[in-house]
C-alpha positions as CSV (number, residue, x, y, z in Angstrom):
1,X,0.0,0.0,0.0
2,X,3.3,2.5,1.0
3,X,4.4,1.4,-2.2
4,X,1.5,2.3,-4.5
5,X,1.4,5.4,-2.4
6,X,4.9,6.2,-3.4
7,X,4.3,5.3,-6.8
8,X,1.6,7.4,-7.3
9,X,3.2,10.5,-5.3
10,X,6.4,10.3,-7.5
11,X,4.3,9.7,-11.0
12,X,2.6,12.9,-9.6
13,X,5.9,14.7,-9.3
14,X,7.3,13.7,-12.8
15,X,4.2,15.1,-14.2
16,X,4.6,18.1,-12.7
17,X,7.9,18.5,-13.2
18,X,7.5,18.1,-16.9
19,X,4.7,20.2,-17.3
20,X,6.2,23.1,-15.5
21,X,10.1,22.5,-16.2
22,X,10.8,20.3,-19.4
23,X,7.8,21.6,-21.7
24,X,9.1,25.2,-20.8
25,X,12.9,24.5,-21.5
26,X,12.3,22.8,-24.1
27,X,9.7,25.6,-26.2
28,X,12.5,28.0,-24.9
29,X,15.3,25.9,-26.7
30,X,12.6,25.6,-29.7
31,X,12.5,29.0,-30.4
32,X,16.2,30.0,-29.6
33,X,17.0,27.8,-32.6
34,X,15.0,30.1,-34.7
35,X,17.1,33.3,-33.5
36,X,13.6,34.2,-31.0
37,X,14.2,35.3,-27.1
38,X,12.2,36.8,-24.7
39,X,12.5,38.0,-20.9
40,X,12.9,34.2,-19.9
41,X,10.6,31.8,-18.0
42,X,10.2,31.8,-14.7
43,X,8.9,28.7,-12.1
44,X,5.2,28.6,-12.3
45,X,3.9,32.4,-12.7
46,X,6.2,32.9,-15.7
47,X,6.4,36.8,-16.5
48,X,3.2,37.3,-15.6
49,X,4.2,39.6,-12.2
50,X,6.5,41.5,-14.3
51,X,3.7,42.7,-16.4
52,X,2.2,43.9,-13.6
53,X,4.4,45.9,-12.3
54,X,5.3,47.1,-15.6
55,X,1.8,48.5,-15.7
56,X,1.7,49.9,-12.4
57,X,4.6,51.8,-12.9
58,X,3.2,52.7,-16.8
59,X,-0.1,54.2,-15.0
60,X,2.1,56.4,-12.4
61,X,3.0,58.8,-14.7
62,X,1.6,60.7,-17.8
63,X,2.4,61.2,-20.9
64,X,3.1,64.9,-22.1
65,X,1.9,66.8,-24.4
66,X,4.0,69.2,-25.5
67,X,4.4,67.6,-29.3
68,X,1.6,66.4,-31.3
69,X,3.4,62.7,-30.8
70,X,1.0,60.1,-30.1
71,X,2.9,57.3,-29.3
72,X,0.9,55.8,-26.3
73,X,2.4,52.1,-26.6
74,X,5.3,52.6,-23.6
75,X,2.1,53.8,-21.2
76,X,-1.0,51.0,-22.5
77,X,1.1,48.1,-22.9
78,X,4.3,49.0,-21.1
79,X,5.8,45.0,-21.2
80,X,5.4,45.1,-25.5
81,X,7.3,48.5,-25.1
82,X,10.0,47.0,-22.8
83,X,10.7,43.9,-24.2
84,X,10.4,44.6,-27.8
85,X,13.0,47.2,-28.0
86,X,15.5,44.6,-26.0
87,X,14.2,41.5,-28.5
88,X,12.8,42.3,-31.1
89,X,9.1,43.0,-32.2
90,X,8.9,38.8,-32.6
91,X,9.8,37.8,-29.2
92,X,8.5,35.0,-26.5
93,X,7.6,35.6,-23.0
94,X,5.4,33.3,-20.5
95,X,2.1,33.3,-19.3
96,X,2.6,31.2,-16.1
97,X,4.1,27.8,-17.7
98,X,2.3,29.0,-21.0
99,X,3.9,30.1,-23.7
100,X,2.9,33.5,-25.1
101,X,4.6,34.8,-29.1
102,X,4.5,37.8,-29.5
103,X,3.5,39.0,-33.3
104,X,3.6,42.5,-34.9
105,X,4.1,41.8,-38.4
106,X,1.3,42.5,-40.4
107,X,2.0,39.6,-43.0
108,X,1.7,37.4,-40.3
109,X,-1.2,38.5,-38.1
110,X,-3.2,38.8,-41.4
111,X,-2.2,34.8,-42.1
112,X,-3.2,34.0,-38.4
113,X,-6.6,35.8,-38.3
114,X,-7.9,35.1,-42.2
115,X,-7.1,31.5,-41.4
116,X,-10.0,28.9,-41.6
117,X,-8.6,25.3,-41.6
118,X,-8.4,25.8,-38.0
119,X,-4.5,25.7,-37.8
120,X,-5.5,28.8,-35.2
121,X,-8.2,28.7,-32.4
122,X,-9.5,31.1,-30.0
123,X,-8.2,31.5,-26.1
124,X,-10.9,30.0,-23.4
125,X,-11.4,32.7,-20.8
126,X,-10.5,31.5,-17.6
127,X,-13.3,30.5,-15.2
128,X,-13.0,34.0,-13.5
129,X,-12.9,36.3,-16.7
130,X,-15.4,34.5,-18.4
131,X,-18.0,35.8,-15.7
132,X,-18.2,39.1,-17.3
133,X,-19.1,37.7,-21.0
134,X,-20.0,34.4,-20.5
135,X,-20.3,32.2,-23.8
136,X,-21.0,34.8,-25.8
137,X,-19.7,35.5,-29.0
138,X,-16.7,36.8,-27.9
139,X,-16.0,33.2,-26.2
140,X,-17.7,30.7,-28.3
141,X,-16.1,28.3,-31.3
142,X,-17.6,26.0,-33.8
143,X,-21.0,25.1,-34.4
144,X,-22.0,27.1,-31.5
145,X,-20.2,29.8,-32.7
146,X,-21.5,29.7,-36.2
147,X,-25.3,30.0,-34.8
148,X,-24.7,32.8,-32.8
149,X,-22.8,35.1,-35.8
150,X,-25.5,34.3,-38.0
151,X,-28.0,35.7,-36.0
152,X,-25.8,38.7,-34.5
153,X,-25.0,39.3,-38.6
154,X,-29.3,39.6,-39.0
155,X,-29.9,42.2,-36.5
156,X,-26.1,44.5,-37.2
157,X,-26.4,44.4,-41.1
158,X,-25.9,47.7,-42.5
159,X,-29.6,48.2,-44.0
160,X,-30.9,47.6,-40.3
161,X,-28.3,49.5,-38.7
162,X,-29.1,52.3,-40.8
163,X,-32.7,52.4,-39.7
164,X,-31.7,52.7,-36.2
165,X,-30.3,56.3,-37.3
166,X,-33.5,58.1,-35.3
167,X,-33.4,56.7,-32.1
168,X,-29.4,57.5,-32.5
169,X,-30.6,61.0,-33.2
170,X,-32.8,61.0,-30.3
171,X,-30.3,59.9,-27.5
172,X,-27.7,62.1,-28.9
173,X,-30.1,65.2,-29.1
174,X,-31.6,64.6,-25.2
175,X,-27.3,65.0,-24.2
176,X,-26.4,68.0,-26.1
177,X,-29.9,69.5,-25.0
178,X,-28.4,69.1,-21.7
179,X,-25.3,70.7,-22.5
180,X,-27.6,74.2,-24.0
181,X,-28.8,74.0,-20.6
182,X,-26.2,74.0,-18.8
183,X,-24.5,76.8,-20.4
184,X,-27.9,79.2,-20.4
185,X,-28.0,78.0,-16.2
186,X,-24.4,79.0,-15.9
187,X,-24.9,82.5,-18.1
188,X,-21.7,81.6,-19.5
189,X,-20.4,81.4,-22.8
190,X,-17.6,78.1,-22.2
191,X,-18.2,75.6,-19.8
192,X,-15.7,72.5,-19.0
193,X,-17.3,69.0,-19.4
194,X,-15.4,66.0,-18.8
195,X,-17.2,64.0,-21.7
196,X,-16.0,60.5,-21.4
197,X,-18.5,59.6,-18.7
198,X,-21.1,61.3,-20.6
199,X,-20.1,59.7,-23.9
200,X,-20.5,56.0,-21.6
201,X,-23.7,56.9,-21.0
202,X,-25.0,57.8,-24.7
203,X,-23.8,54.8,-26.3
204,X,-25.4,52.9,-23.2
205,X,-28.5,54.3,-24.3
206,X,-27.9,53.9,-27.7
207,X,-27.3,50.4,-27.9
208,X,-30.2,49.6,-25.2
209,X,-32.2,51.5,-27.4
210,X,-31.6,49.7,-31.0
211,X,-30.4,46.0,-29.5
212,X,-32.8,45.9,-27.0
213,X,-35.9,48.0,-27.7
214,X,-35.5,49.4,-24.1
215,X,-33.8,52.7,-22.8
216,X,-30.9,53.1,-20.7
217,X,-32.7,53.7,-17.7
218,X,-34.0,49.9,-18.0
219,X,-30.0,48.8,-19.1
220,X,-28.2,51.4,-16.5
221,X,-27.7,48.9,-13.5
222,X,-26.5,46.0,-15.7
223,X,-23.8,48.4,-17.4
224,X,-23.3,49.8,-13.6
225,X,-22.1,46.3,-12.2
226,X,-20.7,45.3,-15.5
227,X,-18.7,48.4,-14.8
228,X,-17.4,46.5,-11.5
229,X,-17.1,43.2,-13.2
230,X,-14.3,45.2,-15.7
231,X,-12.5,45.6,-13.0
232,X,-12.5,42.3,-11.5
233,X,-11.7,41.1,-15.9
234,X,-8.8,43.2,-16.3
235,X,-7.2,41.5,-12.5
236,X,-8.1,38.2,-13.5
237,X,-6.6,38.2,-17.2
238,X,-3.1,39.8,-16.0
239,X,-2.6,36.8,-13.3
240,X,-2.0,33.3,-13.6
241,X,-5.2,31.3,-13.0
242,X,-4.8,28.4,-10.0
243,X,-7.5,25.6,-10.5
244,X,-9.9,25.7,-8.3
245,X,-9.5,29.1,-6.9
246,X,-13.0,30.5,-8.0
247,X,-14.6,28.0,-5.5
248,X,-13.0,29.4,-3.2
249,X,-14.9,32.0,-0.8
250,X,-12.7,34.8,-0.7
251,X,-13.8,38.5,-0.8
252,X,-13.4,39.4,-4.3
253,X,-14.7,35.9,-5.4
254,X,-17.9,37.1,-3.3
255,X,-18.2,39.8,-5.5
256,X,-18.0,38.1,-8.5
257,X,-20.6,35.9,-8.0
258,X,-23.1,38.6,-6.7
259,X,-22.1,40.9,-9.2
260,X,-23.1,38.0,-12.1
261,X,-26.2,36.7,-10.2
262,X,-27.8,40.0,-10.2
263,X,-26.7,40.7,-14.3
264,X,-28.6,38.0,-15.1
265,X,-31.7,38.7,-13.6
266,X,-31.8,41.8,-15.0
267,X,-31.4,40.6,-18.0
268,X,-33.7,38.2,-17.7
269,X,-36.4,40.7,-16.9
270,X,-35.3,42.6,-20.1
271,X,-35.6,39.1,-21.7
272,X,-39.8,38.6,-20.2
273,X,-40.6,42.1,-20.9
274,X,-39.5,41.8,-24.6
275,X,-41.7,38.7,-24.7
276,X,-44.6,40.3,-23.4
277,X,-44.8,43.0,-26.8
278,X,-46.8,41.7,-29.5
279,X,-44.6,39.6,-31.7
280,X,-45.9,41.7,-34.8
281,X,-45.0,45.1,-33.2
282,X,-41.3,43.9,-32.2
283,X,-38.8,46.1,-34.0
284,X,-36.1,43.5,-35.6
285,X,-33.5,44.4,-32.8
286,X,-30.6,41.7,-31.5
287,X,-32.8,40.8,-28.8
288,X,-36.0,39.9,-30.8
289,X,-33.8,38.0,-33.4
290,X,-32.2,35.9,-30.2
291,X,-35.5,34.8,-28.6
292,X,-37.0,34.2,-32.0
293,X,-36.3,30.6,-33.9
294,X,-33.7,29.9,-36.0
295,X,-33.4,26.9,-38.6
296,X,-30.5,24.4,-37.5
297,X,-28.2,22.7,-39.4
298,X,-30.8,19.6,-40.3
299,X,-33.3,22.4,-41.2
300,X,-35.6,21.9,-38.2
301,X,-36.9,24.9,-36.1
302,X,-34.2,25.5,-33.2
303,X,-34.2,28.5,-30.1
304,X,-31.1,29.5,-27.9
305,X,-31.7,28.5,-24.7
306,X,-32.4,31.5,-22.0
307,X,-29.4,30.9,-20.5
308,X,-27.4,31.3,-23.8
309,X,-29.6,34.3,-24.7
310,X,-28.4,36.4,-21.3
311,X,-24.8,35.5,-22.1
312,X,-25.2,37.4,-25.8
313,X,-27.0,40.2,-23.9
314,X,-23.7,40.3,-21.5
315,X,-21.4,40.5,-25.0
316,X,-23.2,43.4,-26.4
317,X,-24.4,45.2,-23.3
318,X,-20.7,45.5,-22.3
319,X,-18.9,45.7,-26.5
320,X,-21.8,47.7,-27.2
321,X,-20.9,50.3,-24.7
322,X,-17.3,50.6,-24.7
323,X,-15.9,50.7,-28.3
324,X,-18.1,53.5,-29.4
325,X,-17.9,55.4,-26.1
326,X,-14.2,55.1,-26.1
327,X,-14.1,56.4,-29.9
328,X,-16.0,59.2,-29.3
329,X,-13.8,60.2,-26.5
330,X,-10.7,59.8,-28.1
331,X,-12.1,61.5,-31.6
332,X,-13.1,64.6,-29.5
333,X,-10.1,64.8,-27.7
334,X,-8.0,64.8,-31.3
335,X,-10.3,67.2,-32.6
336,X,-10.2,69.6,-29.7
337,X,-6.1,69.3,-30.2
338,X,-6.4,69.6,-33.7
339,X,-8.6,72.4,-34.4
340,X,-8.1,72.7,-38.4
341,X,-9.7,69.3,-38.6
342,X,-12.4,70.2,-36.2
343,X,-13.3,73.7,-38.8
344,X,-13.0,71.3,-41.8
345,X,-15.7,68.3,-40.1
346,X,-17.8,71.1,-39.0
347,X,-17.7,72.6,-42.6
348,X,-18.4,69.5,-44.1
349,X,-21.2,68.6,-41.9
350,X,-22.9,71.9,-42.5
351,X,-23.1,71.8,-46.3
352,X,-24.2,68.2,-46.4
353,X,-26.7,69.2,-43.5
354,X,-28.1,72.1,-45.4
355,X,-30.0,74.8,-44.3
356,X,-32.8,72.3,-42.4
357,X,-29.3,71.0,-39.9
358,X,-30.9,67.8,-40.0
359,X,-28.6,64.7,-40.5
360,X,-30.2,61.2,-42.4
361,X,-29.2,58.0,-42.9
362,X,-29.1,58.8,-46.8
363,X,-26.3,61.3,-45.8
364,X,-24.1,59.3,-44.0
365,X,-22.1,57.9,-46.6
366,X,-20.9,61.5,-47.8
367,X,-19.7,62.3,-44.4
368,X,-16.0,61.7,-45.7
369,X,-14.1,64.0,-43.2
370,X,-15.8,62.6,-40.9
371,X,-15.1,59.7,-41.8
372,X,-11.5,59.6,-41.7
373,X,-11.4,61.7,-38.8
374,X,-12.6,58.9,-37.2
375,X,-10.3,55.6,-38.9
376,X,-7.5,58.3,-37.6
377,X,-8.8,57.7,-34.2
378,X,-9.1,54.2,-34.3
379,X,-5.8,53.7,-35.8
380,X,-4.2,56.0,-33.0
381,X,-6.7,55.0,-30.2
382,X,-7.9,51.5,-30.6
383,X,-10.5,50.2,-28.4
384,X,-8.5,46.5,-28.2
385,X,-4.9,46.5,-28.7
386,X,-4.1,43.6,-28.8
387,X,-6.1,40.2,-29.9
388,X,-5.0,36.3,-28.6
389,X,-5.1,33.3,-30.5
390,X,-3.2,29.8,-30.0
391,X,-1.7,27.3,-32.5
392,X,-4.2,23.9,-33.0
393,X,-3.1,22.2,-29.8
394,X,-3.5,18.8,-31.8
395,X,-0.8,19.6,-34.0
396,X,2.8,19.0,-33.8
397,X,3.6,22.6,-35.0
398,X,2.2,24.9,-37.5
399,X,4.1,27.3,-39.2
400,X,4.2,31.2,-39.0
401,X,5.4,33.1,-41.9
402,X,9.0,31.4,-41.2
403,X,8.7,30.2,-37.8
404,X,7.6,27.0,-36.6
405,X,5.1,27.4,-33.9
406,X,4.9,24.0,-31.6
407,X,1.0,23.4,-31.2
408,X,-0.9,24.9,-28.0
409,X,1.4,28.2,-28.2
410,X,-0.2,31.0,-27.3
411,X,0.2,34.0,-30.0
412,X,-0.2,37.7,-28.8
413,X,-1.2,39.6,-31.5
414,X,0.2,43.8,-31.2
415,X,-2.4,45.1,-33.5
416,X,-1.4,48.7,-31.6
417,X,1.9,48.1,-33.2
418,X,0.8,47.1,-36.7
419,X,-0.9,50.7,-36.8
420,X,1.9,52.5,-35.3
421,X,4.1,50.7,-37.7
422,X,6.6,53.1,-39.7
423,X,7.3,51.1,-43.0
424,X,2.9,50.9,-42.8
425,X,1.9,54.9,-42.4
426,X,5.1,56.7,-43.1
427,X,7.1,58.6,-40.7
428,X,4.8,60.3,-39.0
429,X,2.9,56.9,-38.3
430,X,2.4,58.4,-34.5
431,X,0.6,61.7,-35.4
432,X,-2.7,62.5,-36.2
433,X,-3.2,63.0,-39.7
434,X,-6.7,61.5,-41.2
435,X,-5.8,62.7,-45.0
436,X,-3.7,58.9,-45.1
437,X,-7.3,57.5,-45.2
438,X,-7.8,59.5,-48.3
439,X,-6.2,57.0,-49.7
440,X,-6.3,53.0,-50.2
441,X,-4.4,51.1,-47.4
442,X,-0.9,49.2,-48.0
443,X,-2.0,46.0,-46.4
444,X,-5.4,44.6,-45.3
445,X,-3.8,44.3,-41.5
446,X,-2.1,47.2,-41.2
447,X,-5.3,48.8,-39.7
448,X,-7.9,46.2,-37.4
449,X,-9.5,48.3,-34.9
450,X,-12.5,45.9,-35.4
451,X,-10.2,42.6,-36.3
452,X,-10.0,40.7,-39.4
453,X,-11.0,37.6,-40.7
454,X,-14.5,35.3,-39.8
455,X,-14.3,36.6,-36.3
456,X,-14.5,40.5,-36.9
457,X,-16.4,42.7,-34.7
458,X,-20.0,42.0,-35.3
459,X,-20.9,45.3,-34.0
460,X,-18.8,47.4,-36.6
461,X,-21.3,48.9,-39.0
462,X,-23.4,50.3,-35.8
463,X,-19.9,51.5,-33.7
464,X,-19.2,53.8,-37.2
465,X,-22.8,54.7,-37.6
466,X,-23.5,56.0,-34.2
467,X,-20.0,57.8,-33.8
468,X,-20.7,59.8,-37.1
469,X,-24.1,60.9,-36.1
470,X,-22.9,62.1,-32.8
471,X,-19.5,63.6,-33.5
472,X,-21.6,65.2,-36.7
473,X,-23.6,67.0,-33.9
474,X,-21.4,68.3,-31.7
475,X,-19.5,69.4,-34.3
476,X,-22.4,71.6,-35.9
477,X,-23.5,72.3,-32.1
478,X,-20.2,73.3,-30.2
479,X,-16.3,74.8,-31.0
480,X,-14.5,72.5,-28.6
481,X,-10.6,73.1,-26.9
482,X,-8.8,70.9,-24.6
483,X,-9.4,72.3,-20.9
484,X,-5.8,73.1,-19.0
485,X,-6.9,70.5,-16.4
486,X,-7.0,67.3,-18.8
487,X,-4.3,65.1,-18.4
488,X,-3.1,62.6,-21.2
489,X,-3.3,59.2,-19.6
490,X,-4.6,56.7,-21.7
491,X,-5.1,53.5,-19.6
492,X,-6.1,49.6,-20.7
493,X,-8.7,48.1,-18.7
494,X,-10.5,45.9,-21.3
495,X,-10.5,48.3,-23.8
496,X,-8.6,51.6,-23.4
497,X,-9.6,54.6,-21.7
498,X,-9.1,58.1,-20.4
499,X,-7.4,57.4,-16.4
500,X,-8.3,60.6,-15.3
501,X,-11.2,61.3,-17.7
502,X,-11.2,63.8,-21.0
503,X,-12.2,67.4,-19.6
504,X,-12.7,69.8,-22.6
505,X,-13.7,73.0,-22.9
506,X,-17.3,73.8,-25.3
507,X,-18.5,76.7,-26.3
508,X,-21.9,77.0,-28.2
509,X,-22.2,78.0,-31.9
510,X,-24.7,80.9,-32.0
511,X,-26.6,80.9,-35.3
C-alpha cells in the first residue's frame, strides 16, 4: 500500500515536473533555434508579475503633451514597449508555464486571423474572466459559434443598422440639449465638461435602445455592475489562473458571483418584458432576433436557450458600450487638439446638413471628413490593442510566416503596433493626420481596430454609424478646446480609456 502510495506520489511529481520544467525548456530551446528570445521563464507564474508591475509603474506617470506625438504604446502596454525594443518586435515571453509569441508583423497577423482550416483557435477565458461575458460570442467556437454570428450578422447588417439612425438621433439630441442647458443656467459662454463619462452613458442608451428596444434607464444597472465586473476582468486576465480558486470563498470571489447573479436577472427581466410586446410590433433588434427561432443545421426549427440568450446580452451590453464610447472620447479629444480638422468636419457637416441641420441616414455615406477623422482615431486609439489566439493544440507545430510554432502556443497579436508601424503609415505613423485615409491602405492588416477575418467585430457597422451621427452634432452644435486640467493618460482596462477622464472646454455656436 506504501508502495503504490509512493508510486503514485512520484508519478505525480514527474508530471509536474515536466509540465512546468521540461515543456518550458524545451519551447525556450525551440525558439532560440529560430534566432527568438524573450524575458525568460520563470517557475510557475512565468512573467506574468513583471507585467504587472510594468503597468503599475506605466499608470504612475503621464504622458506629455507638448508635441503632437502620439505614441501611447510605452504607457497602455508597457511590457510590449519594454521587451520589444531589448528582442525584437517577434519575441517569447510566459504566461505562467504557457507560452505567449508575440507578433507584430502585419504579413503574419493577417495569415493568423484570415485562417480557416483551424491551424488557429480562440483562447478560453478562464473561469473567473469569463463571468463578465460568459459564452457569448466573444468566447464561443464552432458550431455554436457559427449560430450565434448568424443571428448577430441579421440584427447588425448595414440596411438595419441604418434604420436605427432616429433613435441615435434621439439619445444624442436629449445629451447636447443638456449641455444648451447648462451653459444658459451658468450664463456663460464656455463651460468644461469631462465627456468620457457622458459619452459611456450615450452609447449605453444607444445600444439599449436599438439592441434591446429598451432605454438606458431599463439597461443602467446591468452596465453599472458590469462596470465593477471590468474591474474584476482586467485583474483576473493579468494573473496566472490556480484551478480551483473560484470555489474558493474569498472577498473578491464574493463579489463576483453577486455581481453576475444579479446581471442575469436583470437581463432576464429585459428578456420577459420583450416577450410580453406583441410579436408583430417587435422592432427587428438583436434581442428579438435571439429569442426568436432559428433553422438548425438539419433544417428543423431550433431556439437558444435562456441561459445562452443572457450571455449574448452580456457581450453586447458590455462591447456595445465601450468601443463607441471610447471612440467618441478619443475623436473629440484629437479634434479639440487639432482644431483645423475640427473647422474642416464642422464645414463639411454643415453643407451636407443644409439649411434644415438635419442629419439622415441617406447622408451618411458623404460624411468623408468625418469619416476619416474617425479611422485616424481608431488607428491612433484602438479600443483592443491587442487580440490572442493559440496554435491547433492537436498539431505537432504549425508554421508562422518562417517560424515553426509548436501546437498549444499562445500568439499575442500587437495590432497597436501594426498601426503605429513606420514602414505601414510613413514617418509620421504616431501623429494624427486622417488625409492617409484619403487614400487606399498598403495591407489589409495594417489597420484592425474591429479585427480581421471570420471573427471581426460583429458590431462594426453600428460602432461607425452612431459615432458619425454624434461627432456630426457636436460638431455643428459646439467649437470644442482641450481644458488646461486634462491630463493625457490613456489606460487599458478591457478596452482603453481616459485614467483621469477627458475634460474639454465647449463653447456653443450661436446661429
Amino acid at each position: 500500500m506504501h508502495l503504490l502510495l509512493l508510486i503514485i506520489l512520484f508519478t505525480s511529481l514527474l508530471k509536474i515536473v515536466y509540465k512546468i520544467i521540461w515543456v518550458p525548456f524545451r519551447i525556450q530551446h525551440h525558439f532560440k533555434k529560430q534566432c527568438i528570445s524573450g524575458p525568460g521563464y520563470r517557475l510557475i507564474t512565468g512573467n506574468s508579475a513583471e507585467i504587472r508591475r510594468l503597468h503599475m509603474e506605466a499608470q504612475s506617470k503621464p504622458i506629455s503633451l507638448l508635441s503632437s506625438d502620439h505614441h501611447i504604446i510605452q504607457r497602455v502596454i508597457p511590457s510590449y514597449h519594454k521587451w520589444s525594443l531589448k528582442y525584437g518586435t517577434t519575441f517569447l515571453y510566459w504566461f505562467g508555464s504557457k507560452p505567449r509569441l508575440t507578433i507584430s508583423d502585419p504579413d503574419m497577423i493577417k495569415e493568423i486571423l484570415m485562417n480557416k482550416d483551424g491551424s488557429f483557435e480562440k483562447i478560453e477565458f478562464d473561469p473567473l474572466s469569463k463571468l463578465l461575458l460568459g459564452d457569448g460570442l466573444l468566447g464561443l467556437d464552432g458550431d455554436k459559434w457559427a449560430v450565434h454570428r448568424r443571428i448577430a450578422n441579421q440584427a447588425f447588417n448595414m440596411e438595419l443598422v441604418k434604420g436605427w439612425v432616429p433613435e441615435i438621433l434621439t439619445s444624442t439630441m436629449k445629451m447636447v440639449d443638456k449641455w444648451d442647458e447648462e451653459i444658459k443656467g451658468k450664463r456663460v459662454d464656455e463651460f468644461e465638461m469631462e465627456v468620457s463619462k457622458q459619452f459611456h452613458e450615450l452609447s449605453a442608451d444607444v445600444i439599449s435602445r436599438t439592441a434591446f428596444g429598451s432605454s438606458f434607464e431599463d439597461g443602467k444597472r446591468i452596465f453599472m455592475l458590469q462596470e465593477r465586473q471590468t474591474h474584476l476582468f482586467t485583474e483576473s486576465i493579468r494573473s496566472v489562473y490556480i484551478p480551483g480558486f473560484r470555489f474558493l470563498p474569498t472577498k473578491k470571489n464574493k463579489e463576483r458571483w453577486r455581481l453576475e447573479s444579479e446581471i442575469r436577472e436583470a437581463i432576464r427581466i429585459l428578456i420577459r418584458k420583450n416577450n410580453g410586446i406583441a410579436s408583430q410590433i417587435r422592432s427587428r433588434n438583436l434581442l428579438s432576433l435571439l429569442i426568436s427561432s432559428y433553422k438548425n443545421q438539419d433544417g428543423h426549427e431550433d431556439r437558444l436557450e435562456v441561459d445562452e440568450i443572457i450571455d449574448e446580452c452580456k457581450t453586447f451590453y458590455f462591447a456595445g458600450k465601450e468601443t463607441t464610447s471610447n471612440l467618441l472620447t478619443r475623436a473629440i479629444f484629437l479634434l479639440a487638439l487639432h482644431q483645423e480638422w475640427q473647422i474642416k468636419a464642422r464645414e463639411e457637416v454643415n453643407s451636407i446638413c443644409g439649411d434644415n441641420g438635419q442629419l439622415v441616414a441617406q447622408n451618411l455615406s458623404e460624411l468623408k471628413i468625418v469619416n476619416m477623422i474617425l479611422n485616424e482615431t481608431l488607428r491612433l486609439y484602438p479600443p483592443v490593442v491587442m487580440i490572442l489566439r493559440q496554435t491547433c493544440k492537436k498539431a505537432e507545430v504549425i508554421k508562422v510566416g518562417n517560424i515553426d510554432v509548436p501546437g498549444g502556443t499562445q500568439l499575442n497579436l500587437a495590432m497597436i503596433a501594426a498601426h503605429y508601424d513606420i514602414s505601414m503609415w510613413g514617418e509620421d505613423a504616431h501623429k494624427f493626420n486622417p488625409i492617409r485615409f484619403n487614400e487606399s491602405r498598403m495591407h489589409l492588416a495594417s489597420f484592425l481596430p474591429f479585427g480581421l477575418g471570420p471573427r471581426i467585430c460583429v458590431g462594426q457597422n453600428l460602432a461607425m454609424v452612431e459615432a458619425k451621427v454624434i461627432l456630426a452634432i457636436i460638431v455643428q452644435r459646439f467649437t470644442f478646446t482641450l481644458s488646461p486640467t486634462y491630463v493625457h493618460a490613456p489606460k487599458l482596462l478591457l478596452t482603453m480609456q481616459p485614467q483621469y477622464g477627458l475634460q474639454i472646454l465647449f463653447s456653443k455656436i450661436k446661429n
